[in-house]
N, C-alpha and C positions, 0 to 999 in steps of 0.2 A: 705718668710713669716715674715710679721711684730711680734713681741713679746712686751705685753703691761701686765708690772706687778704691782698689784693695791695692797692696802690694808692699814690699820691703820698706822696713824702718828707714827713716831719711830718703826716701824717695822722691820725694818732694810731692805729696799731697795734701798737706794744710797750706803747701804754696799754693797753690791750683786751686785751694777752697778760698782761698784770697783773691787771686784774679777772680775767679768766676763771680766772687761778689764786687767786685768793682764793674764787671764789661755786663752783668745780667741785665736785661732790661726789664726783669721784672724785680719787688724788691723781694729785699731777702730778711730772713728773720732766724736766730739759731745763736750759736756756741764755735769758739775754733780752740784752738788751744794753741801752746808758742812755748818754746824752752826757754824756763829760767838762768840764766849763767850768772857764777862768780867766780872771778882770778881766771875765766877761760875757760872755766870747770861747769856741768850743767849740774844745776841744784836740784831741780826738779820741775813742776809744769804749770802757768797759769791759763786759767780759763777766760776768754775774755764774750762776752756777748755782742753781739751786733749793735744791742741797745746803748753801748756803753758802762757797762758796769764788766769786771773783771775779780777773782779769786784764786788765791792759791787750791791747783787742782789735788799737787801733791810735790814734796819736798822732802830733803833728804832729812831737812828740820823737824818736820811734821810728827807726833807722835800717834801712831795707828797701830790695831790691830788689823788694821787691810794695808798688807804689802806687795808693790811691784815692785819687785828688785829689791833697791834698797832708797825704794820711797816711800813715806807712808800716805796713804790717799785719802784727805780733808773729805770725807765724804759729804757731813754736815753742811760745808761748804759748797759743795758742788750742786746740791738737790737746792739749797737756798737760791745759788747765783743761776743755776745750769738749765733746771727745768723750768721755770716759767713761763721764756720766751717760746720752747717748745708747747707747752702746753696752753698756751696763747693761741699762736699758731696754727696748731690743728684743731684750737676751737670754732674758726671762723678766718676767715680773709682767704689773699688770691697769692699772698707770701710763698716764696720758696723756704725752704725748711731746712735751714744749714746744720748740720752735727759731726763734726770734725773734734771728736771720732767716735764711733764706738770700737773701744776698746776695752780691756781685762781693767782700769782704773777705774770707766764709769759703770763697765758693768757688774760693780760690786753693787748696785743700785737697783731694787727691784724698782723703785717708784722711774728709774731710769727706763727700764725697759720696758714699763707699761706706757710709758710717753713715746719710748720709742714707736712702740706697736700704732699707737694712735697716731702719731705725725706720718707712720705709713701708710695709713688706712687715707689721708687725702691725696695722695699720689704726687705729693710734693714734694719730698724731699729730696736731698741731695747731700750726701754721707760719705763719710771715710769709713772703713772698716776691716779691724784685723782679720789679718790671712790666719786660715786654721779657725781657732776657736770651739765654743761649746753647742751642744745642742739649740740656744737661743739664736748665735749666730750664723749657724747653717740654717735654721729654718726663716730668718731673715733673708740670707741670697737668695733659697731658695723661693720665696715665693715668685705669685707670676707677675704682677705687678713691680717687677726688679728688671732695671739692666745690671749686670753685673760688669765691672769693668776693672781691668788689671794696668796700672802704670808700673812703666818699666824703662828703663833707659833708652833704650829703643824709643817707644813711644811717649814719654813725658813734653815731649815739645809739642806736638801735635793735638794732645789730648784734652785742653783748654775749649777748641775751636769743636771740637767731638762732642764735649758735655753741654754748649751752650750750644749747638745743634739739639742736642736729644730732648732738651726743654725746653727747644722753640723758643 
């Protein structure tokens, strides 16, 4: 069973995608992402991999014609550093499948979302995912293969001990 946990910006779910790879007893293989800050200020987002390797996802430096906000999103970079581990992943092994997140940055990525598709097709994964979103992203909750799961202040304390039940 896929596990897809959605909910307000700063919520604390790239935290949560941090514990759960530290406490899983299974291992884990994927992508998180972490805010860049200068003078106190967020510049924009690196991506770091499980495996150890890390890129700028997108910065305020960054010069794109793919913008969130007022960042531009290293795409080149993201498909280099981002997909592999996934598409590793769901080629073979007993790996959980971390992608924190899919969001409007990577989903400027088609070769992102056909990884996507396939790292769900092993029932492994374990994701963040924006609230809202486009046809890609609602046909992702929806499938049947998804828990769908909402952190919320209420329950973000709790929810750690929730997802590492659901994955046994």
């Amino acid at each position: 069973m896929n596990v897809l946990i959605t909910g307000r910006p700063g919520i604390g779910k790239t935290t949560l995608i941090k514990k759960l790879i530290e406490r899983s007893s299974v291992p884990c293989r994927g992508f998180y992402t972490e805010e860049m800050r200068e003078g106190g200020h967020r510049t924009g987002f690196l991506l770091r991999t499980l495996g150890g390797a890390e890129t700028v996802l997108a910065s305020v430096f960054v010069k794109s014609s793919r913008k969130v906000g007022k960042y531009g999103v290293d795409l080149e970079a993201f498909e280099r550093v981002g997909l592999p581990p996934l598409k590793e992943a769901a080629s073979g092994g007993k790996e959980l499948i971390i992608v924190d997140e899919i969001g409007k940055m990577e989903l400027f990525s088609a070769a992102f979302r056909e990884a996507v598709g396939q790292a769900m097709d092993t029932g492994r994964v374990v994701a963040t995912i924006r609230s809202g979103g486009d046809d890609f992203v609602g046909r992702i909750k929806q499938r049947k293969d998804v828990r769908l799961v909402t952190m919320t202040l209420q329950n973000r304390d709790d929810l750690l001990e929730d997802v590492l039940e659901m994955i046994g």
